[in-house]
C-alpha positions in Angstrom: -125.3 310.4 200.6 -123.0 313.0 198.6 -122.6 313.5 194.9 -119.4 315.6 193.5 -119.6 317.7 190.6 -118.4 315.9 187.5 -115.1 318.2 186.6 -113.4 319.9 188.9 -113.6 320.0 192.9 -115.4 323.0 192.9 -118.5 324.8 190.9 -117.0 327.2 188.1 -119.7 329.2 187.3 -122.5 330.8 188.9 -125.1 328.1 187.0 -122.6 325.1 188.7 -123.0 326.9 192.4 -126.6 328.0 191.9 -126.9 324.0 191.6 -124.7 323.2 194.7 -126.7 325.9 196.5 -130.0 324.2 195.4 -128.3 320.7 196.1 -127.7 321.5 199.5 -131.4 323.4 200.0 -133.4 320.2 198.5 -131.3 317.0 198.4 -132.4 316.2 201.7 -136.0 316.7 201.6 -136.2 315.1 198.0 -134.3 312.4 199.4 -135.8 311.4 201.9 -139.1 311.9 200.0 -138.1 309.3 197.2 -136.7 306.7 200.1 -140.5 306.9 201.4 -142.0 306.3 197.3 -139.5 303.7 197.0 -140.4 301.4 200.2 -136.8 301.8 201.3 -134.5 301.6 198.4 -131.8 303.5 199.2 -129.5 302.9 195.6 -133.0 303.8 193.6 -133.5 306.9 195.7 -130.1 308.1 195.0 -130.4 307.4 191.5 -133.9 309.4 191.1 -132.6 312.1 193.2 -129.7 313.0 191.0 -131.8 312.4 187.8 -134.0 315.1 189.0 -131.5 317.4 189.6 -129.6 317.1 186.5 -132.7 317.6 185.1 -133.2 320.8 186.8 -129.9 321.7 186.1 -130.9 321.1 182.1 -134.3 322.7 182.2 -134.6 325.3 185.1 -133.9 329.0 185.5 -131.7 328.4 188.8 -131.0 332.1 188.9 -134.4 333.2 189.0 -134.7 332.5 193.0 -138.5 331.1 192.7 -139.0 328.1 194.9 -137.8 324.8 192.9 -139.0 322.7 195.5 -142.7 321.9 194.2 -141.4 321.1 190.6 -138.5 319.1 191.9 -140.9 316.9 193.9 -143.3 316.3 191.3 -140.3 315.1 189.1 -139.1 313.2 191.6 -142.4 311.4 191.7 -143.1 311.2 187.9 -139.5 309.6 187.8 -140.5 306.8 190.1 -143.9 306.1 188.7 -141.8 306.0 185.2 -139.7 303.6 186.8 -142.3 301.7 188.2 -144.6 301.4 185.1 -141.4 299.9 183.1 -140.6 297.7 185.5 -144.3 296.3 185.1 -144.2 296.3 181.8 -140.9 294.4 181.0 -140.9 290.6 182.4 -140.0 289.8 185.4 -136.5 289.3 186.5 -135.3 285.7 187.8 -132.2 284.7 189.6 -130.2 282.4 187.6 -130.5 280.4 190.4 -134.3 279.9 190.8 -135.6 280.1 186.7 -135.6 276.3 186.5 -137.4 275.3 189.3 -139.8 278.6 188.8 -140.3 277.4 184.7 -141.1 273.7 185.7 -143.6 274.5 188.6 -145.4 277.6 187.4 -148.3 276.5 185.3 -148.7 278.1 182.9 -151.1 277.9 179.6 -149.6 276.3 177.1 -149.0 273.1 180.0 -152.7 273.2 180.7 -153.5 273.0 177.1 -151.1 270.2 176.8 -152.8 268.4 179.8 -156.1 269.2 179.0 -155.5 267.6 175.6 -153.9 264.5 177.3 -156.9 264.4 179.6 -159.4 264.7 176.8 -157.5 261.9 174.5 -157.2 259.4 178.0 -160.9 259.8 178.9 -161.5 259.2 175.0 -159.9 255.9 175.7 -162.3 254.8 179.0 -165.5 252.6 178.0 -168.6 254.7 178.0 -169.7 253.4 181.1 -166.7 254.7 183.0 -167.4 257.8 181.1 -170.6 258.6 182.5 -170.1 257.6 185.7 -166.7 260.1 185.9 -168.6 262.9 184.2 -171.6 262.8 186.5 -169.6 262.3 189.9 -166.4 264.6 189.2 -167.7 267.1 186.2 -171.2 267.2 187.4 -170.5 267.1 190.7 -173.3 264.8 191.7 -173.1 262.2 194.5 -172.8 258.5 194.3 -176.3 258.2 195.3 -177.4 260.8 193.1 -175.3 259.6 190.2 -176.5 255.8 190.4 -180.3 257.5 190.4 -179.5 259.4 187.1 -178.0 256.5 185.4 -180.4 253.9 186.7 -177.8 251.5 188.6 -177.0 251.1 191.9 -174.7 253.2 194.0 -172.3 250.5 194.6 -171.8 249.9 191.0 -171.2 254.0 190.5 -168.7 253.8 193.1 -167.0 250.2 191.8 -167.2 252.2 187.9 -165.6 255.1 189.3 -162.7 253.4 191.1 -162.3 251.4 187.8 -162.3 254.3 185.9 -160.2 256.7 188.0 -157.8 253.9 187.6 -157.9 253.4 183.8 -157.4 257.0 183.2 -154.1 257.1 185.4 -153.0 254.7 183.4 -153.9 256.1 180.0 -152.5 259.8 181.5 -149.2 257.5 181.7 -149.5 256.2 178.8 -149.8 252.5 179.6 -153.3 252.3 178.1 -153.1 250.9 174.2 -155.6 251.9 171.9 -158.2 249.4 172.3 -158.4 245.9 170.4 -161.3 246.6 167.6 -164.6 244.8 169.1 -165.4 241.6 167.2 -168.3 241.3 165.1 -171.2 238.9 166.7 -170.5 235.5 165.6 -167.0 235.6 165.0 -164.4 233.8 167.1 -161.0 235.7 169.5 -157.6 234.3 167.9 -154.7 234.6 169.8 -151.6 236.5 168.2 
């Protein structure tokens, strides 16, 4: 790890080799220290490092000879919590190879809404005895036995129902279901189209 003095080759003024002097006193330490915040990331270490000693460079006496060390750590760390509160606050960054696949299998709520609403307009579509008998079994979580008590049938017509109506509503989800004829009025007789 090195950084060079923008300019020339060497510090000019005592300000430029106080910093080379504190450079070579703390870079280490505060290195090392950042690697350890960072989990390991070398290239953001560096960059942190050298923001906070520019930034001691800008704001601190470095003639003075008081230790710089406490206030150079405590930048570095407010630097990297900085950094991590804006990466947290910014979306997330995708590959360009992976933002399809992660848009089309992350649910998210605007596709639960959507399904939800198909859900709600297919079960809409079931007769009311395949309602019942899906609410009670798969909303209410009741068993067959339990279900065909509640409804007053028996539990092999719950369970013929359900199978019925688990199969109706894959098909309205798909879309095959039509909207249902209109029923005919008693006494009237079915023509054929």
């Amino acid at each position: 790890m090195s950084w060079t003095m923008m300019g020339s080759s060497g510090a000019a003024d005592a300000r430029e080799r106080a910093l080379r002097t504190l450079y070579d006193e703390q870079a280490g330490a505060l290195y090392a220290y950042v690697v350890r915040l960072l989990g390991g990331d070398r290239h953001r270490a560096e960059d942190v490092v050298q923001e906070t000693l520019l930034r001691c460079w800008h704001t601190q006496d470095l003639d003075v000879g008081r230790p710089l060390r406490p206030w150079l750590f405590r930048v570095a760390r407010n630097l990297v919590i900085d950094d991590y509160r804006s990466r947290m606050a910014r979306p997330q960054e995708v590959s360009a190879d992976t933002w399809l696949d992660d848009a089309l299998t992350r649910p998210d709520d605007v596709n639960r809404l959507l399904s939800s609403l198909l859900l709600k307009e297919a079960f809409q579509q079931l007769s009311a005895k395949h309602r019942e008998v899906l609410y009670e079994t798969y909303y209410s979580g009741r068993s067959t036995r339990e279900t065909g008590q509640l409804l007053g049938i028996p539990a092999g017509t719950v369970k013929s129902r359900a199978h019925h109506a688990v199969h109706a509503l894959r098909l309205a989800m798909a879309g095959v279901i039509r909207a249902r004829p209109p029923a005919r009025r008693p006494g009237t007789r079915r023509t054929t189209p």
